[in-house]
N, C-alpha and C positions, 0 to 999 in steps of 0.2 A: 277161602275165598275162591279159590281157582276150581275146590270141587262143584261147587255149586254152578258155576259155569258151567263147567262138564254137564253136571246132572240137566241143567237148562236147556242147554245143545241139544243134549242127548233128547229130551220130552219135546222139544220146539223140532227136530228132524223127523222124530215120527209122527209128530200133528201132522208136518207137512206129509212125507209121506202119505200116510191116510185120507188126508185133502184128496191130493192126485190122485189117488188108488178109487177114492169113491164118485171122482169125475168122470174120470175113465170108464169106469164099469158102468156109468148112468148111463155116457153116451152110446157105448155099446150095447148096453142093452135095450137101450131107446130103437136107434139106429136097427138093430133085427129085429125088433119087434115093428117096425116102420115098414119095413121090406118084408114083411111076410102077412102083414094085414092087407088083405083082397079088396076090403071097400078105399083105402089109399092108393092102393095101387092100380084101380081103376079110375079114381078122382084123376092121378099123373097122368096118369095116360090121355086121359079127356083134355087135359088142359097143359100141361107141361112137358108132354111126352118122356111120362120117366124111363122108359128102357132106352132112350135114342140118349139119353144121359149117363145112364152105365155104360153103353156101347162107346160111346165118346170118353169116357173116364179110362174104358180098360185100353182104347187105342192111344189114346196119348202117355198112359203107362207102358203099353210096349212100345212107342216111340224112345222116350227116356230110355228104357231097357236099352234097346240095340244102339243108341248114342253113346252111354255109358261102355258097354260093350268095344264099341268101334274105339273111344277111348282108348280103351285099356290096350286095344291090340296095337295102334298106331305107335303104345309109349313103351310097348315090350318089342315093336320089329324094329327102333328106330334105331341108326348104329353112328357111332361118334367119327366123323371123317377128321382125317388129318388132311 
């Protein structure tokens, strides 16, 4: 009784698995094949302005970065007063 479980687990963890695995690789490879197609990337541009949106994506990622950052340093200078 208890192997069959097992065995169950075991095939229902690599469905799942696989699931994710082939999500993931759709989006990514949707996603660069989306950013390297010229006639999209000119439609964005026209109407959405797609680079003012990476531009924006990677400055609010280094914003995070140096928060994180400033984080860390504030919680390793900080000293216990008696």
């Amino acid at each position: 009784m208890v192997g069959m479980f097992i065995i169950g687990f075991v095939i229902f963890s690599l469905y799942l698995f696989g699931l994710l695995y082939a999500i993931r690789w759709g989006h990514t490879s949707q996603r660069r094949d989306m950013e390297n197609d010229p006639e999209l990337r000119g439609y964005y541009n026209r109407h959405n302005n797609w680079d003012k949106e990476i531009v924006e994506h990677d400055k609010r990622k280094n914003r995070n970065d140096k928060r994180r950052y400033r984080a860390k340093a504030r919680k390793k200078s900080t000293t216990i007063r008696k």
